[in-house]
N, C-alpha and C positions, 0 to 999 in steps of 0.2 A: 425530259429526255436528257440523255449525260451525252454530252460528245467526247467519242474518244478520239483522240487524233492517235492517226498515224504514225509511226517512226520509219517506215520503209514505205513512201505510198505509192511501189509500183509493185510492188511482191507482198500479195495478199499472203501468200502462203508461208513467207520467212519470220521464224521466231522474230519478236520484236517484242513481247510484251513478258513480265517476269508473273510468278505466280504473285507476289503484291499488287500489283498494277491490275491483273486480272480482276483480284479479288475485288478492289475501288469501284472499276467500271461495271463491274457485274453483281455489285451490290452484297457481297459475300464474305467468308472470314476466310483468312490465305490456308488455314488447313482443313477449312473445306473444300475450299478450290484443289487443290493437293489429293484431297482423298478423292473426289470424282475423278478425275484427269486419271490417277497410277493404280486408286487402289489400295488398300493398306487390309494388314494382319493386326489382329492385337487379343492375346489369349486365344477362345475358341471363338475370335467372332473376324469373317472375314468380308472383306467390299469387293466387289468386280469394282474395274473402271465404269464410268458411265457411258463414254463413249465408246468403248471398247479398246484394243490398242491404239495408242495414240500417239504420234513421234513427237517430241519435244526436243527443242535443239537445247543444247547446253549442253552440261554438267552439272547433276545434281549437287549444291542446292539449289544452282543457278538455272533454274528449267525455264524455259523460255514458250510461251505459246504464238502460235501466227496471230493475223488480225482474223482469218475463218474458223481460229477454233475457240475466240475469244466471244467472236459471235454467238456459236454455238454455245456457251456457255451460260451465255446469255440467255441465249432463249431458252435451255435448258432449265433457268431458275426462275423464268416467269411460270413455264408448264410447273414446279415444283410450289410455286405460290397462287396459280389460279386458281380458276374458278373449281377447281376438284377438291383444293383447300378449305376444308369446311369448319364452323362454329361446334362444336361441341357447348354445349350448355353448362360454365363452372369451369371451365379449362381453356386452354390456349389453341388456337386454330389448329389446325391438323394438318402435315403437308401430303404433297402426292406420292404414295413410293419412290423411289429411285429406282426397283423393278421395273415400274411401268413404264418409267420416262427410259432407262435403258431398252427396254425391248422393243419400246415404242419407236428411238432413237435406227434401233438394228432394224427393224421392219420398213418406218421410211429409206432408208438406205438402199436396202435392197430394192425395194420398189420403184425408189425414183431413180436406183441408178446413179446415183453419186456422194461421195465421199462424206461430205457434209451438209446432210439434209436439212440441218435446224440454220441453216447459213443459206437459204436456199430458195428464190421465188417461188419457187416450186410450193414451198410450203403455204405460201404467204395463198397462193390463186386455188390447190389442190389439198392443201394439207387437212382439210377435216373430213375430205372424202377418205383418204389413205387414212388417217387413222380410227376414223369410223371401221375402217375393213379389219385392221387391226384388233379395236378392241372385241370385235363379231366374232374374228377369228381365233382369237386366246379366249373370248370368255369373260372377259376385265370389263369393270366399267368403272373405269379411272376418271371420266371425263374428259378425257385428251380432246375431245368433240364432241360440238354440243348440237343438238338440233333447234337451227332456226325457222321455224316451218317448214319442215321436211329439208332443208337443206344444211350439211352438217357443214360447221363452221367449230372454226380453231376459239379458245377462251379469247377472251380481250384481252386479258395482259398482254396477253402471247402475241396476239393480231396486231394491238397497238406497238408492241415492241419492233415487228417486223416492218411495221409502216415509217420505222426510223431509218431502216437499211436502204441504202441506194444499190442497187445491181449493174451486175456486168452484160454482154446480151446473152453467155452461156446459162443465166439465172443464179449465179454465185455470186456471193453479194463483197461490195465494191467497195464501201463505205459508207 
């Protein structure tokens, strides 16, 4: 587990961390962290955000993320390395779309009703019922959830990652 500390640790939600910083804790390269968060063009090939719009305090290039959207981030690239990540035979592991984990991202949202579902108990106690419904209801089968004898249960990465976050009592995680 990586502990990130805090630089604000009463204001979950105030930029404090820089897209480098991000990238460290979140195991990432800073223009990936960059293209998921805004998004980027380049010739005919374009990226939505993965989170969808997402405020950043700063000034770019100074963009700044809170400590809930660094979480999310977080969890964001365990779903993009788990267990949906698969072996091809002769080639390099496969990751999970970034469709899926966007849509998937927008569908817990709205279902659970808040802001930042991948930052969220919510995910950690419900999350592979919702996106078991998810993936039933688009079609996908991403893996986002797996069945553990009948009962759908989020990848391990994903699970163990959330079982590092401490929570608030509104189930937004804390630190």
């Amino acid at each position: 587990m990586i502990h990130v500390p805090l630089i604000d640790d009463d204001v979950i939600y105030k930029p404090a961390y820089t897209i480098g910083q991000a990238a460290r804790f979140a195991q990432m390269h800073s223009v990936t962290v960059r293209r998921w968060l805004l998004g980027y063009r380049y010739e005919n090939h374009e990226m939505q955000p993965v989170f969808g719009a997402v405020n950043l305090g700063g000034n770019d290039p100074e963009l700044m993320l809170s400590f809930i959207q660094l979480c999310e981030l977080v969890v964001a690239n365990r779903f993009r390395q788990g267990d949906a990540a698969t072996e091809i035979l002769g080639q390099r592991k496969t990751e999970m779309p970034l469709r899926l984990i966007r849509d998937a991202h927008k569908y817990a949202r709205e279902k659970m009703g808040v802001d930042y579902p991948f930052a969220n108990l919510r995910l950690q106690s419900q999350g592979g019922h919702i996106l078991h419904e998810f993936e039933e209801s688009t079609g996908s089968r991403g893996d986002l959830a797996l069945d553990a004898g009948g009962n759908w249960v989020l990848p391990g990465i994903v699970s163990e990652e959330l079982e590092h976050f401490k929570y608030q009592q509104d189930g937004s995680v804390a630190e």
